[in-house]
BAFI-3210 file (N, C-alpha, C; in Angstrom, 3 decimals, decimal comma, padded with zeros to 6 digits):
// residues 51
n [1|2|3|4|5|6|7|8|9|10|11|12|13|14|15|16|17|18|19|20|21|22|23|24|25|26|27|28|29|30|31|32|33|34|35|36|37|38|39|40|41|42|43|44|45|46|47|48|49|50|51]
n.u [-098,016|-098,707|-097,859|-097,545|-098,015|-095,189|-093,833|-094,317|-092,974|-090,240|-087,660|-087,960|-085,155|-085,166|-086,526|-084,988|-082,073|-081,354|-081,877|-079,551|-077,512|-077,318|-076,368|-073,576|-071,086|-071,142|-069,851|-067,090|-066,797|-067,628|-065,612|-063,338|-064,364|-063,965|-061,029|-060,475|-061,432|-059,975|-057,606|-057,404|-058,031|-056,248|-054,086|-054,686|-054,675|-051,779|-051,329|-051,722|-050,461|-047,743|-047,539]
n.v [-041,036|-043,119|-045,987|-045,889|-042,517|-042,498|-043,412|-041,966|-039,338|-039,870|-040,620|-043,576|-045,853|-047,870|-046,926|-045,100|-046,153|-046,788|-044,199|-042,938|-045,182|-044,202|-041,215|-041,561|-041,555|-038,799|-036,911|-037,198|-036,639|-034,025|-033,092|-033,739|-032,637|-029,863|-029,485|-029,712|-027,529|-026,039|-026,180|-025,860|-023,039|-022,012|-022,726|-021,008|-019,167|-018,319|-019,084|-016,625|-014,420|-014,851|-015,630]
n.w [-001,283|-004,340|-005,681|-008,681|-008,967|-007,894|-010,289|-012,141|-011,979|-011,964|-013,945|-016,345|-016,408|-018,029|-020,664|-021,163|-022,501|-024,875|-025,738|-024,717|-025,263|-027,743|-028,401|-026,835|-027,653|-028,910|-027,437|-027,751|-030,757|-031,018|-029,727|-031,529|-033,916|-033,414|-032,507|-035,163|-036,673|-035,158|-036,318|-038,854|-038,550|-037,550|-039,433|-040,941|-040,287|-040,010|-042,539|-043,536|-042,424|-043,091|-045,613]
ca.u [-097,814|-098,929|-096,232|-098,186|-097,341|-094,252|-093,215|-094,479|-091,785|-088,798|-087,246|-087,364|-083,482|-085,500|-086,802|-083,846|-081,188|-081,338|-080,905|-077,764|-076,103|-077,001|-075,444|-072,205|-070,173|-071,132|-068,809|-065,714|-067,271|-067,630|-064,243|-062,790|-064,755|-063,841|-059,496|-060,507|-061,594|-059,200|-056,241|-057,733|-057,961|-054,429|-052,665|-055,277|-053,972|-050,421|-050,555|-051,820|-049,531|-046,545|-047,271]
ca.v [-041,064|-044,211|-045,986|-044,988|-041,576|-042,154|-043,546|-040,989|-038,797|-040,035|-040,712|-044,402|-045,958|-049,372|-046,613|-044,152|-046,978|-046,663|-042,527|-043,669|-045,598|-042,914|-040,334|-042,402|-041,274|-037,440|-036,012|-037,307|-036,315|-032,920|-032,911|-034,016|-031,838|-028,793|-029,798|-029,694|-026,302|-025,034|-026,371|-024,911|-021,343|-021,700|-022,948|-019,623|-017,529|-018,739|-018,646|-015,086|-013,468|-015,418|-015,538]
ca.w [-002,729|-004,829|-006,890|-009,680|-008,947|-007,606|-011,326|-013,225|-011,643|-012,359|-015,750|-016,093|-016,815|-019,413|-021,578|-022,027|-022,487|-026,221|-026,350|-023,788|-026,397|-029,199|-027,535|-026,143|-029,198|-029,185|-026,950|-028,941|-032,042|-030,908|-029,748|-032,675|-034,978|-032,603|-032,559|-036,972|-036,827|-034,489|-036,942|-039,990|-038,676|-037,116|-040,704|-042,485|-039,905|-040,474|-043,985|-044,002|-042,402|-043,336|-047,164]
c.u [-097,932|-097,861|-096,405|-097,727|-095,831|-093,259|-093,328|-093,103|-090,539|-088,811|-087,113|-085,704|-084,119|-085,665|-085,746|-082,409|-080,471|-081,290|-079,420|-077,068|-075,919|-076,031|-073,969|-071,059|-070,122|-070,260|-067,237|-065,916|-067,301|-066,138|-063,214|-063,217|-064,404|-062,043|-059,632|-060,893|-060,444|-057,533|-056,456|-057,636|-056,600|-053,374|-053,679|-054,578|-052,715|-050,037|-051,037|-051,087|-047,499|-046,178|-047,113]
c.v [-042,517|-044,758|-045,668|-043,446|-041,421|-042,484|-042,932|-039,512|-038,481|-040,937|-042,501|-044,931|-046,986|-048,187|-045,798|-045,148|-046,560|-045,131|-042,724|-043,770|-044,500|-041,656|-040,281|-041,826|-039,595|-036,987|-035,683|-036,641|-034,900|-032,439|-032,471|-032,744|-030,583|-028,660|-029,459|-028,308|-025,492|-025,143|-025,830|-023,736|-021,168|-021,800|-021,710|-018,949|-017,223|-018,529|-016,861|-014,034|-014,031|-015,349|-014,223]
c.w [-003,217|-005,902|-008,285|-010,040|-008,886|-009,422|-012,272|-013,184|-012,046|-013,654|-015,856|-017,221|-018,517|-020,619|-022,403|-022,521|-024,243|-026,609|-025,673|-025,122|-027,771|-028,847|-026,524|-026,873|-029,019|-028,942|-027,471|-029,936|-032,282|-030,828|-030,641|-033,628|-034,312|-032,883|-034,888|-037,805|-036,324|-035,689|-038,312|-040,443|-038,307|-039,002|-041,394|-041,722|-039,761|-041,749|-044,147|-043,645|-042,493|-045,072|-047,478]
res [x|x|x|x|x|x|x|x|x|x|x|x|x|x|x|x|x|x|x|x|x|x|x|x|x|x|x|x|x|x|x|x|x|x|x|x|x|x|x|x|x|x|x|x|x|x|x|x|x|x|x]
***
């Protein structure tokens, strides 16, 4: 195999560096926005059968 080939292969690390950092943040973000839903439907489904 020629290194030619062999670099077509694999993903290089120089080029993805910059989706890296975009994507560093998401997982919180999801988190977060996930814990903001879940407290929303808890105080509707609290006030609905409590009011």
């Amino acid at each position: 195999m020629t290194e030619k080939t062999r670099k077509l292969r694999f993903i290089d690390e120089n080029r993805t560096k910059g989706l890296q950092k975009d994507w560093q943040g998401y997982g919180k973000s999801q988190a977060l926005f996930g814990i903001v839903v879940l407290m929303i439907f808890l105080l509707a489904f609290v006030y609905h059968f409590v009011m």
